[in-house]
C-alpha positions as CSV (number, residue, x, y, z in Angstrom):
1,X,0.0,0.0,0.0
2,X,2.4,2.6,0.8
3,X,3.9,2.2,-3.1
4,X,0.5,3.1,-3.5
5,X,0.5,6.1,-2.0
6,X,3.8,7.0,-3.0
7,X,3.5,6.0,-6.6
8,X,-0.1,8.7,-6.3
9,X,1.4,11.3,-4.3
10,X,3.6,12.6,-7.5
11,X,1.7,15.1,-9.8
12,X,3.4,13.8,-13.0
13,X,2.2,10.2,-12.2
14,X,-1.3,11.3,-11.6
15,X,-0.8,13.1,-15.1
16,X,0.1,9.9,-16.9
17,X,-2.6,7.8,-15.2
18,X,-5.3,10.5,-17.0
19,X,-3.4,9.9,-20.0
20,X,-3.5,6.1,-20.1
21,X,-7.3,6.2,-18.8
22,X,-7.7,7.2,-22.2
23,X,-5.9,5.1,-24.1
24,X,-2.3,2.4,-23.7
25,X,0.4,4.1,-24.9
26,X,4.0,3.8,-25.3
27,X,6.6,5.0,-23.4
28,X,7.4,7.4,-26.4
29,X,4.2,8.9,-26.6
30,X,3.7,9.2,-23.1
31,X,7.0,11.3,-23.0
32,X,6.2,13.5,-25.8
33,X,3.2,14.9,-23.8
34,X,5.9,16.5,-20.9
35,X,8.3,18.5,-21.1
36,X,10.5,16.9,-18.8
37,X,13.4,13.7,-20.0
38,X,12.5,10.5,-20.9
39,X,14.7,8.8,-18.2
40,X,12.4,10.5,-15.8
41,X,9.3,9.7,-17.7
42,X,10.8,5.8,-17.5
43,X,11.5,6.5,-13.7
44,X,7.8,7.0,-13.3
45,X,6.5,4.5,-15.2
46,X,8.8,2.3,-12.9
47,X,7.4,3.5,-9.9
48,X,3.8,3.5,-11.4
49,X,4.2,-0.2,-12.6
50,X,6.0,-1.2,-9.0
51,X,2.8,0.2,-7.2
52,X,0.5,-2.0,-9.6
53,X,-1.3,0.9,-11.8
54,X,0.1,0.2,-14.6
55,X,0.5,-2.7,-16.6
56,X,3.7,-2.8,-19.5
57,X,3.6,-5.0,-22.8
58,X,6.9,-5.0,-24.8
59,X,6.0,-4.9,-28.9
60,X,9.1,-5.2,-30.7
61,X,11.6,-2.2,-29.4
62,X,8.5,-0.2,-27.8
63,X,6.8,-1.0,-24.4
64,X,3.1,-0.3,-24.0
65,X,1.6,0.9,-20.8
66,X,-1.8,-0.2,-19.7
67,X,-4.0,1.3,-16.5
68,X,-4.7,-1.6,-14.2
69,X,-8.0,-0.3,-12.2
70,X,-8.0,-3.5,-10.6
71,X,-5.4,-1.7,-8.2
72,X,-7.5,1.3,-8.4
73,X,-10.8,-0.6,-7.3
74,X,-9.0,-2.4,-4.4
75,X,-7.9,0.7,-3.2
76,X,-11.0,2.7,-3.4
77,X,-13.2,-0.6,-1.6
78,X,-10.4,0.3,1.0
79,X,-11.4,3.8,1.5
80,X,-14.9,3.1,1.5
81,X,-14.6,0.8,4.0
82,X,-13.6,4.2,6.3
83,X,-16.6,5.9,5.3
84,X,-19.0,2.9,6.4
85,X,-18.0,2.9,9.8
86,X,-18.5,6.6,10.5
């Protein structure tokens, strides 16, 4: 949980999660929407995949990244449970 957390707590990862909600992407393509180096987009998309919220196919020399919501889903039936018992 707390690669969870920390994986969330960055503004740029929240950024790429948006972008994959819409679609799975490439590492590439993901880097051409910042303006920041690839080795750090790569850096996030480590953290993002060691937290579980993203999933990574390799096709050919390029690497396609995929939300997971199952993490997501688990995480947000956690929260809830808070709620219920208030």
């Amino acid at each position: 949980m707390n690669a969870l957390f920390k994986a969330l707590n960055d503004p740029t990862r929240r950024q790429i999660l948006e972008l994959l909600r819409d679609a799975d992407l490439t590492a590439g393509e993901i880097a051409d929407r910042f303006e920041i180096s690839k080795p750090s987009i790569s850096h996030h998309l480590d953290l993002l995949s060691q937290a579980g919220l993203v999933s990574s196919v390799r096709e050919g020399q390029f690497i396609r990244y995929a939300l997971n919501t199952t993490v997501m889903d688990d995480l947000l039936t956690w929260l809830l449970a808070f709620k219920q018992k208030s």
